[in-house]
C-alpha positions as CSV (number, residue, x, y, z in Angstrom):
1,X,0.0,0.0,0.0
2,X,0.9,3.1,-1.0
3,X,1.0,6.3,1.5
4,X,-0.2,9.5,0.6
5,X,-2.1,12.6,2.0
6,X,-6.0,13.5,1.7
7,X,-6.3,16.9,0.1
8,X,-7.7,18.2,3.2
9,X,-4.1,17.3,5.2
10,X,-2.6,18.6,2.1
11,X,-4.4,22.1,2.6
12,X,-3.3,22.0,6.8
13,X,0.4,21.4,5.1
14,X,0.4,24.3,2.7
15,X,-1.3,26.5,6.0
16,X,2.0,25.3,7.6
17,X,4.3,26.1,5.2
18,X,2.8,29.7,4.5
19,X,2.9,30.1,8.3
20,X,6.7,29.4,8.3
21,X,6.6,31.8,4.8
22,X,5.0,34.5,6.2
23,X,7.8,35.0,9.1
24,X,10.0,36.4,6.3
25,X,7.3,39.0,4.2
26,X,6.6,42.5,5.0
27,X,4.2,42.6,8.0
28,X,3.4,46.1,8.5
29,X,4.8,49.5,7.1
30,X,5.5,51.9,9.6
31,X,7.4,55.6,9.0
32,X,8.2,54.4,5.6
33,X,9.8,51.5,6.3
34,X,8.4,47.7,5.6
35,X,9.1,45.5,8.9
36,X,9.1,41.5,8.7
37,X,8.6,39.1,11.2
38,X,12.6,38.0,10.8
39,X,13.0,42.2,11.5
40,X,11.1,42.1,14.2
41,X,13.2,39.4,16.1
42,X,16.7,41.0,15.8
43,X,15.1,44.1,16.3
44,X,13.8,43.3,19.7
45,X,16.8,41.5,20.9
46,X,17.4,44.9,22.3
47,X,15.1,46.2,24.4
48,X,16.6,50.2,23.6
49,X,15.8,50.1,20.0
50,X,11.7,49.4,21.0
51,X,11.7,52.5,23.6
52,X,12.9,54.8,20.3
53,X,10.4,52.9,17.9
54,X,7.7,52.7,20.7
55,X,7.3,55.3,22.4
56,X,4.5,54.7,24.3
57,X,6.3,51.4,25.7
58,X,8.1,50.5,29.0
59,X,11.3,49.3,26.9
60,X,11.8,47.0,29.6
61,X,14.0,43.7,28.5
62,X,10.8,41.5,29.6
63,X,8.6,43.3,27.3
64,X,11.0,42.7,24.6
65,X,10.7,39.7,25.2
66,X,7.8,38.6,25.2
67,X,7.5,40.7,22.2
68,X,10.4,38.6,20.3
69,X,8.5,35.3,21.4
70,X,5.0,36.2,19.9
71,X,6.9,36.8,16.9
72,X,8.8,34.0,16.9
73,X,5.5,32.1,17.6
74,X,3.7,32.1,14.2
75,X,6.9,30.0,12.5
76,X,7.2,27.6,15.3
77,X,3.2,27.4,14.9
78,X,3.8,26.8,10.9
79,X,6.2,24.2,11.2
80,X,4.0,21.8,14.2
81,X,1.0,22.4,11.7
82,X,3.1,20.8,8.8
83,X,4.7,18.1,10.9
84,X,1.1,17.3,12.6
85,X,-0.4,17.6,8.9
86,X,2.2,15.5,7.6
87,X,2.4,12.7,10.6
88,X,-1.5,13.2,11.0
89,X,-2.2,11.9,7.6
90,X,0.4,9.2,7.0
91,X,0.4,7.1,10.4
92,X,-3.1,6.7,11.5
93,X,-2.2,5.9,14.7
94,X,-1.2,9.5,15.5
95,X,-4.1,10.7,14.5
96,X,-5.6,11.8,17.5
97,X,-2.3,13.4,19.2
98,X,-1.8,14.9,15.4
99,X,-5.2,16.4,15.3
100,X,-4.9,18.0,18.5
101,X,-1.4,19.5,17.7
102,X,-3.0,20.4,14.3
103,X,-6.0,22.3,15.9
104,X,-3.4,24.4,18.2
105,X,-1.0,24.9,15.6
106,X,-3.8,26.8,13.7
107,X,-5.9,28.7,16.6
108,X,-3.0,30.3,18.1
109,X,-1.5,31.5,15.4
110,X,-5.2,33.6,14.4
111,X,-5.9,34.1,17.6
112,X,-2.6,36.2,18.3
113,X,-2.9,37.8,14.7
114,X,-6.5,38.8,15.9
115,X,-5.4,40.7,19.1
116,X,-1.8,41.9,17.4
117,X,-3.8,43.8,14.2
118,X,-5.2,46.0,16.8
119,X,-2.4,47.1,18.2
120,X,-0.4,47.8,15.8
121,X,2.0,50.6,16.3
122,X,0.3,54.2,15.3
123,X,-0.1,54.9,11.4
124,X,1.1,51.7,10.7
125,X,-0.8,49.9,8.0
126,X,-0.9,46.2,7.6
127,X,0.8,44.4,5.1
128,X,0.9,40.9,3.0
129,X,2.2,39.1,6.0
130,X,-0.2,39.4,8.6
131,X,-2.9,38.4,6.1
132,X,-1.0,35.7,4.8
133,X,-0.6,34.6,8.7
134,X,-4.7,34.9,9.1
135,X,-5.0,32.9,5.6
136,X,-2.6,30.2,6.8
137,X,-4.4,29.8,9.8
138,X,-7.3,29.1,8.4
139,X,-6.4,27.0,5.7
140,X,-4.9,24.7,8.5
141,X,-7.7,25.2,10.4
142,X,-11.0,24.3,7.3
143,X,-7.9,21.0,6.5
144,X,-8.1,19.7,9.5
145,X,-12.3,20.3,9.5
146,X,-12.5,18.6,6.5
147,X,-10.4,15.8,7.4
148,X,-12.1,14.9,10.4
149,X,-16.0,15.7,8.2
150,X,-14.1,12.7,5.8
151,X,-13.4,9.9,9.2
């Protein structure tokens, strides 16, 4: 018997693999300048450079912090939705443990991007990354729905 993937695992993949993407694209322009999700991490390694880009923050090292990890969390996300997706749909008895990694790996991912859109700095405007983090999501999200419609 031949493995291979249902087109609704397939669609959780490519969510994955956009998530992962989407780290690297142009997330919001701000003051001219186009800022990526791989920006955002060396930029907050130093907790100085967000007092002079946020004003309105603390600039403490925590809140850098914690800042650099909700960045860093959409690719982490992306790549357990691809290796859930992937595992998920070839070794059946994973299924369960995949499906539950699958379902995280796509809620927290859109739930972030919900709250983070709002707070975006001021006259910032959002750009192809953050959609194509909310897209990802969801395609992850409607695969894994449609795998477990299928069972």
């Amino acid at each position: 018997m031949k493995a291979c993937l249902s087109l609704p695992r397939v669609l959780a993949l490519v969510g994955g693999v956009l998530l992962v993407t989407a780290f690297f694209m142009p997330w919001f322009s701000s003051q001219g300048l186009l800022l990526s999700g791989q920006f955002l991490h060396q930029f907050l390694s130093n907790p100085f450079d967000l007092r002079r880009f946020l004003p309105g923050s603390s600039g403490s090292a925590g809140e850098a912090q914690l800042l650099r990890a909700l960045v860093d969390l959409f690719p982490a996300c992306g790549a357990v939705a691809f290796a859930a997706a992937l595992a998920g749909g070839l070794w059946r008895r994973w299924k369960v443990a995949t499906n539950i990694a699958l379902g995280l790996a796509g809620s927290v991912p859109l739930v972030g991007w919900a709250v983070g859109i709002t707070r975006l700095p001021p006259g910032a405007s959002p750009e192809i990354g953050l959609w194509l983090i909310a897209s990802a999501s969801l395609a992850v999200l409607v695969g894994l729905a449609l795998d477990l419609r299928s069972d």
